[in-house]
C-alpha positions as CSV (number, residue, x, y, z in Angstrom):
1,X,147.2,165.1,224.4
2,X,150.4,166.8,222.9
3,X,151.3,165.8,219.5
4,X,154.6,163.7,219.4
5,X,154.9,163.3,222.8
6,X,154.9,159.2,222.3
7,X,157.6,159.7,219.7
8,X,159.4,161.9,221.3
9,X,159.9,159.6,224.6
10,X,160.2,156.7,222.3
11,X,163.3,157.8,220.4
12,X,165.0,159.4,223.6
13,X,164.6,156.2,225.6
14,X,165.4,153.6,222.9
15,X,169.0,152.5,224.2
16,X,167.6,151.3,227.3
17,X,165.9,148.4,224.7
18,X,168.9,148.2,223.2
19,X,169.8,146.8,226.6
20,X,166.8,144.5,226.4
21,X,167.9,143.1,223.4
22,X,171.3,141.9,224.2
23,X,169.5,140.5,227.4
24,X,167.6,138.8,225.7
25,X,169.7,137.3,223.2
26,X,172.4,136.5,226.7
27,X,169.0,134.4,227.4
28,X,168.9,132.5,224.2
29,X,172.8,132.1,223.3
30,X,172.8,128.4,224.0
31,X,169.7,127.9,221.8
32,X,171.6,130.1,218.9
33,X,174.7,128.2,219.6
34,X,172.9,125.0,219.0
35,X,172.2,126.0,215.9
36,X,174.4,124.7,213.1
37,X,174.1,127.9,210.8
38,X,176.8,126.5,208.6
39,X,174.2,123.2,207.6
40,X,171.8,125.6,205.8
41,X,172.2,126.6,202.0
42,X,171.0,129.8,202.8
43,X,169.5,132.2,205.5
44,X,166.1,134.5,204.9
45,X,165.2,137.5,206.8
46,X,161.8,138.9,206.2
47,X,159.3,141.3,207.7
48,X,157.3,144.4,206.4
49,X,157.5,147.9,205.5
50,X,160.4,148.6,208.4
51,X,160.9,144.9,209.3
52,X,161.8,144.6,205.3
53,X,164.3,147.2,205.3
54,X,165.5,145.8,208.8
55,X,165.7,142.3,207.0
56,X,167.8,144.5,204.5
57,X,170.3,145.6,206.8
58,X,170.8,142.1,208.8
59,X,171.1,139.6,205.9
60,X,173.7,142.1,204.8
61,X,175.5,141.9,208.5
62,X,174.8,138.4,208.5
63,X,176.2,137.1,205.7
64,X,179.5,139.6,205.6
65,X,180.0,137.7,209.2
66,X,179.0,133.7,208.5
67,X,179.6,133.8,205.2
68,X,176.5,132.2,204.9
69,X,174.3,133.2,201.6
70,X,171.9,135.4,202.8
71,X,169.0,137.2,201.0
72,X,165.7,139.7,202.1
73,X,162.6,139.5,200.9
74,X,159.2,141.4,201.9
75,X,156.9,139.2,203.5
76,X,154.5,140.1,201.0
77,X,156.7,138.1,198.1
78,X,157.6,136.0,200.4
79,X,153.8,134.6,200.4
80,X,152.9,135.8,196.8
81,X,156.4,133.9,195.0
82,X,157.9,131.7,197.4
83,X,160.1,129.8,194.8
84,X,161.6,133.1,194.0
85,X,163.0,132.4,197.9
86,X,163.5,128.6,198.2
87,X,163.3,125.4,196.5
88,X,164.3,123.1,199.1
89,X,164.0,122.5,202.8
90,X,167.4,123.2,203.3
91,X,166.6,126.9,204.5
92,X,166.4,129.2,207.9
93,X,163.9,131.7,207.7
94,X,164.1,134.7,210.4
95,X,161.3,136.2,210.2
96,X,160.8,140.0,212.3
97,X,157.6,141.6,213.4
98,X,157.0,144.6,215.5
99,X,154.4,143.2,216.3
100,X,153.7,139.4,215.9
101,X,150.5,139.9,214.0
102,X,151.2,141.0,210.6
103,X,149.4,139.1,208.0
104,X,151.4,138.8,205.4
105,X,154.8,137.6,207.5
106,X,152.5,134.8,209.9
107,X,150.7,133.6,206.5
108,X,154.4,133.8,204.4
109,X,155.9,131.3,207.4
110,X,152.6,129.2,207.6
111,X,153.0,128.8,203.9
112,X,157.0,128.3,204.8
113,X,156.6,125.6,207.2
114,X,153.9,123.6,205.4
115,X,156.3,123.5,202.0
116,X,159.0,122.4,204.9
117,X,161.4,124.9,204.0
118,X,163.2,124.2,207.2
119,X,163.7,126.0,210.8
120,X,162.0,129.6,211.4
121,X,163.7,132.3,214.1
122,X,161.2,135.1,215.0
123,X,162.1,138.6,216.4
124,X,159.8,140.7,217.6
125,X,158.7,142.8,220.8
126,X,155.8,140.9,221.8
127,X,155.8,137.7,222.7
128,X,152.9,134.9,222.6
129,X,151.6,136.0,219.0
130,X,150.7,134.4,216.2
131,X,153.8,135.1,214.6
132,X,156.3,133.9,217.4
133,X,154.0,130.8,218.1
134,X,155.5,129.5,214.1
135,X,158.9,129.8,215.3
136,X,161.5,127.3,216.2
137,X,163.3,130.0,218.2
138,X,161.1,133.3,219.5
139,X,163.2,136.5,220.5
140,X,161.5,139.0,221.7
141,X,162.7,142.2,222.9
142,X,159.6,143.5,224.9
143,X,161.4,147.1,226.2
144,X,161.1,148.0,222.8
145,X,157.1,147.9,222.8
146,X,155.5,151.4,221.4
147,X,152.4,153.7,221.2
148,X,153.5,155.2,218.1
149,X,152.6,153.8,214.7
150,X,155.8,154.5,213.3
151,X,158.5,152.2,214.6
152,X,161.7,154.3,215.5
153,X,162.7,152.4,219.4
154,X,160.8,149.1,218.2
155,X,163.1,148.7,215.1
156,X,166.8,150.2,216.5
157,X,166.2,147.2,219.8
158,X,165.3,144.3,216.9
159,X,168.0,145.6,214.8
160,X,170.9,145.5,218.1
161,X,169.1,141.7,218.4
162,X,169.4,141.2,215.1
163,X,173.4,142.0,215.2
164,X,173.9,140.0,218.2
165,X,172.5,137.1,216.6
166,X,175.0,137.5,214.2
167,X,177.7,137.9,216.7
168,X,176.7,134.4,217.9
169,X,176.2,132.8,214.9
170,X,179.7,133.5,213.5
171,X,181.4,132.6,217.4
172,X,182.7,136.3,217.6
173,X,182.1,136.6,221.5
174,X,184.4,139.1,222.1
175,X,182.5,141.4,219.4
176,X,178.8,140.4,221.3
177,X,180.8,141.1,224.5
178,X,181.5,144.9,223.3
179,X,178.1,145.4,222.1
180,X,176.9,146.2,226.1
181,X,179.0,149.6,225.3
182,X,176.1,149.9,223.2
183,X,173.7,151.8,224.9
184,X,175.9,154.6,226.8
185,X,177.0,155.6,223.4
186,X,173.9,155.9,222.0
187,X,173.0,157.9,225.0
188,X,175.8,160.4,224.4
189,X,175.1,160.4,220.7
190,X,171.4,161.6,221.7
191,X,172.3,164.7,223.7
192,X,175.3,165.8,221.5
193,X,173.3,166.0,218.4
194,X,169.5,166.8,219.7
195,X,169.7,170.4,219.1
196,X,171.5,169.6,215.1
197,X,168.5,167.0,214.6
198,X,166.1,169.7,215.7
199,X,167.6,172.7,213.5
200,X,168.0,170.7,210.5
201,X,164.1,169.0,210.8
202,X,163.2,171.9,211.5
203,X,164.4,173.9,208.4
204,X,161.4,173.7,206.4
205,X,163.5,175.4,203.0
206,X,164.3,171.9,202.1
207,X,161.3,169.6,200.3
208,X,163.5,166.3,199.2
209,X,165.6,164.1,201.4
210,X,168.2,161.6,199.6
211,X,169.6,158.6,202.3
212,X,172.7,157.0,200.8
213,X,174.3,153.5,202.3
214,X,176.4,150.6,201.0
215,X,176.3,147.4,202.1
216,X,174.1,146.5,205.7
217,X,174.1,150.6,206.0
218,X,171.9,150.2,203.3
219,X,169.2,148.9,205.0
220,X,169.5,151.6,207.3
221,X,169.0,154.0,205.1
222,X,166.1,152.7,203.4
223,X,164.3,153.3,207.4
224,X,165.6,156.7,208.2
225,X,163.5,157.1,204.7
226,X,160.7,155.6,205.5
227,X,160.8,157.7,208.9
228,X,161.4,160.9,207.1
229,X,158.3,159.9,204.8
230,X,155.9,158.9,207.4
231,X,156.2,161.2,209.7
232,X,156.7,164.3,207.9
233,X,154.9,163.7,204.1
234,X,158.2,164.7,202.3
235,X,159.9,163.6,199.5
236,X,162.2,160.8,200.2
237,X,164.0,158.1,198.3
238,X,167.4,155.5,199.6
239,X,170.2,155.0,197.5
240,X,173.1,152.5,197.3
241,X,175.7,155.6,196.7
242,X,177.5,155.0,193.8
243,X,174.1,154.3,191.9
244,X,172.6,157.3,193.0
245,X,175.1,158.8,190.7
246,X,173.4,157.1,187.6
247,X,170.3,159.0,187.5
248,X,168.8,160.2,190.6
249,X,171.7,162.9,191.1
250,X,168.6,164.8,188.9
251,X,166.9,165.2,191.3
252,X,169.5,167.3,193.4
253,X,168.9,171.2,193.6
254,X,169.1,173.6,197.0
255,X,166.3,172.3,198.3
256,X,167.6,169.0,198.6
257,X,169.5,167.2,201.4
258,X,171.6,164.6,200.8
259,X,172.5,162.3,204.1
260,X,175.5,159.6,203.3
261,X,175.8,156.8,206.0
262,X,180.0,156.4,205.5
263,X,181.1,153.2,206.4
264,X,185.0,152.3,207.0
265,X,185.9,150.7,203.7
266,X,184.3,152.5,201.1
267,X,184.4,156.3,202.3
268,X,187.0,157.6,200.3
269,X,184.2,156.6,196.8
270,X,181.1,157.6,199.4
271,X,182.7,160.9,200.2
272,X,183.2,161.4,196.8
273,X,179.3,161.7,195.7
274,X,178.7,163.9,198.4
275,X,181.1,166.2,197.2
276,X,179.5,166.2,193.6
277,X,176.0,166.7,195.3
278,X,177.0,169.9,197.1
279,X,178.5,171.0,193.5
280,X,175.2,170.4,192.1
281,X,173.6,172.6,195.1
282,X,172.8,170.1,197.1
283,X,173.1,169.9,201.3
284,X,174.9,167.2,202.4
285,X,174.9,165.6,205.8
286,X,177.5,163.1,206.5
287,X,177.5,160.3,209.3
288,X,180.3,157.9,210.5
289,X,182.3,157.1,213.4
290,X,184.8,160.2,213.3
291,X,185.1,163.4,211.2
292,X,181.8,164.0,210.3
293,X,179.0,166.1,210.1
294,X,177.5,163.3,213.1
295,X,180.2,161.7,214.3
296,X,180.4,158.6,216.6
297,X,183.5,158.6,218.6
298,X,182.1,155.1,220.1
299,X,185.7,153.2,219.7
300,X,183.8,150.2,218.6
301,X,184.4,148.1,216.0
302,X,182.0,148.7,212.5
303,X,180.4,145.6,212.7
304,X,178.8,146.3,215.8
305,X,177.8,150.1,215.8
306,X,175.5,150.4,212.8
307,X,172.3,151.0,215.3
308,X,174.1,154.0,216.0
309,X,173.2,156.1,212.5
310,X,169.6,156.1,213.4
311,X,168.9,158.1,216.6
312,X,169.8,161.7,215.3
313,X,168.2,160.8,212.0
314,X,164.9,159.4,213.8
315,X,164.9,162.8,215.8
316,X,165.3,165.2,212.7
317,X,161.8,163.3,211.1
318,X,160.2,163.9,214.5
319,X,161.4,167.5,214.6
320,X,160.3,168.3,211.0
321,X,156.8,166.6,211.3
322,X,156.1,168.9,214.5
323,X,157.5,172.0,212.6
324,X,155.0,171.4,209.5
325,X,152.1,170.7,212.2
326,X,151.6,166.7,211.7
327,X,151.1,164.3,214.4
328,X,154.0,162.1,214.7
329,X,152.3,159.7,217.0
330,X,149.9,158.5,214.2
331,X,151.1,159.7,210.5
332,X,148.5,160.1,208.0
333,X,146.9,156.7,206.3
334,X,148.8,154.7,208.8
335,X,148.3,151.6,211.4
336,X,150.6,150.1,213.8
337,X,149.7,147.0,212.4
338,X,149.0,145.9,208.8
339,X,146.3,143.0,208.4
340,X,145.0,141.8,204.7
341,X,141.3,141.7,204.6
């Protein structure tokens, strides 16, 4: 068997779950819309390792478009210091899982449902699992199944369902109504930047790899880190990108790369520490939708595109862990699925 080939396929084909996941949630919208989001005191996403940092990135969405006080929390605190969560009953909990069998997240809702903190949402890509039989509400996205131990299609379908729910939740049709544009674009984004994933994984000069990202982009940054970490054994760490500025810039020296995830509203500051990392010696890769290093061009609103900074970066950890001779199929120490003994 060739190294990386489950990867490879993995990352290339992931739009086509993207389209899975806004099936799926076209399949659950009158269950979401009989939801009464705006009854709860807050929302909680949780999950695990890349379900955390997806929980990250979609309490971030999700509040910015209900309004609605949302936090994230690692399934693992979650279950360890549940009052550091909620007090009362008057909670949601959405809970995400790859699988539907991690440990920590089944035992953190168990534990969540018998303190009756109130109603529990699941996403995951398989259905009928431990996990999804806890919730009041299962969506499952299960074109976004993988071999590969290290989530890069699984995580980019949950994350499109994760948007769309928030789409829903806060009545903007017309914004779930574009995301079907979705997947085209990603496709486009793929080919047009393969061959700049490939060179710049590839270039083995650099040992340490800085992801910077405000707001729900933050999230997403925290991911293409872990990616970058599991796959290829490298130095990573994710910053919020003004705070990176208050210590960590350190770090920076010419064997460091520095990749900012610009958003809309806050470039002019983002663009600003990227320009004092390349004075420090720094490489700096920037992402957005225009007049970028990796640039969009999808037309589509911000809310709705941030799925779209992951491909190339998924792509440059696959290339990089190939070039240094690792298997990214199964990186080093890990499972697909975490269970406490």
């Amino acid at each position: 068997m060739t190294f990386g080939q489950h990867t490879k396929k993995e990352i290339l084909t992931q739009t086509e779950a993207w389209v899975g996941a806004i099936d799926e949630i076209v399949l659950k919208k009158q269950k979401i819309l009989n939801i009464n989001f705006s009854a709860y005191d807050q929302v909680i996403f949780t999950g695990c390792g890349s379900t955390y940092y997806l929980s990250l990135a979609a309490a971030a969405l999700f509040q910015k478009q209900t309004g609605i006080i949302c936090k994230a929390i690692p399934g693992g605190e979650l279950l360890i210091n549940p009052k550091l969560a909620y007090s009362n009953s008057n909670n949601l909990l959405v809970a995400i899982s790859r699988s539907g069998t991690t440990t920590e997240t089944i035992e953190a809702v168990q534990q969540f449902k018998s303190n009756k903190g109130g109603k529990v949402i699941t996403i995951s890509n398989y259905d009928n699992q431990p996990l999804t039989e806890l919730s009041d509400l299962d969506i499952c996205i299960a074109a976004g199944q993988e071999t590969s131990v290290a989530q890069t299609r699984s995580f980019s379908s949950m994350f499109v369902a994760s948007t769309a729910l928030a789409m829903i939740a806060s009545y903007k049709m017309d914004l779930f109504d574009l995301m079907r544009k979705l997947p085209e674009i990603g496709e486009k984004l793929i080919e047009d930047y393969h061959k700049y994933a490939r060179e710049s994984g590839e270039n083995l000069n650099f040992d340490r790899f800085f992801y910077l990202g405000n707001g729900c982009r933050y999230g997403i940054a925290c991911e293409a880190n872990l990616k970058m970490k599991e796959m290829t054994q490298t130095h990573t760490e994710p910053y919020h990108f003004l705070e990176f500025r208050h210590g960590p810039k350190s770090m920076i020296n010419e064997q460091s790369v520095v990749i900012g995830l610009l958003s809309t509203k806050a470039r002019a500051y983002e663009e600003k520490v990227l320009e004092e990392m390349r004075e420090l010696g720094g490489r700096t890769i920037s992402i957005a939708e225009n007049d970028a290093d990796i640039s969009f061009n999808s037309g589509l609103p911000e809310e709705i595109r941030t799925v779209l900074y992951l491909p190339v970066l998924q792509l440059m950890a696959f290339y990089r862990s190939m070039k240094k001779g690792l298997n990214p199929d199964k990186p080093k120490n890990l499972s697909s699925v975490v269970t406490l003994k």
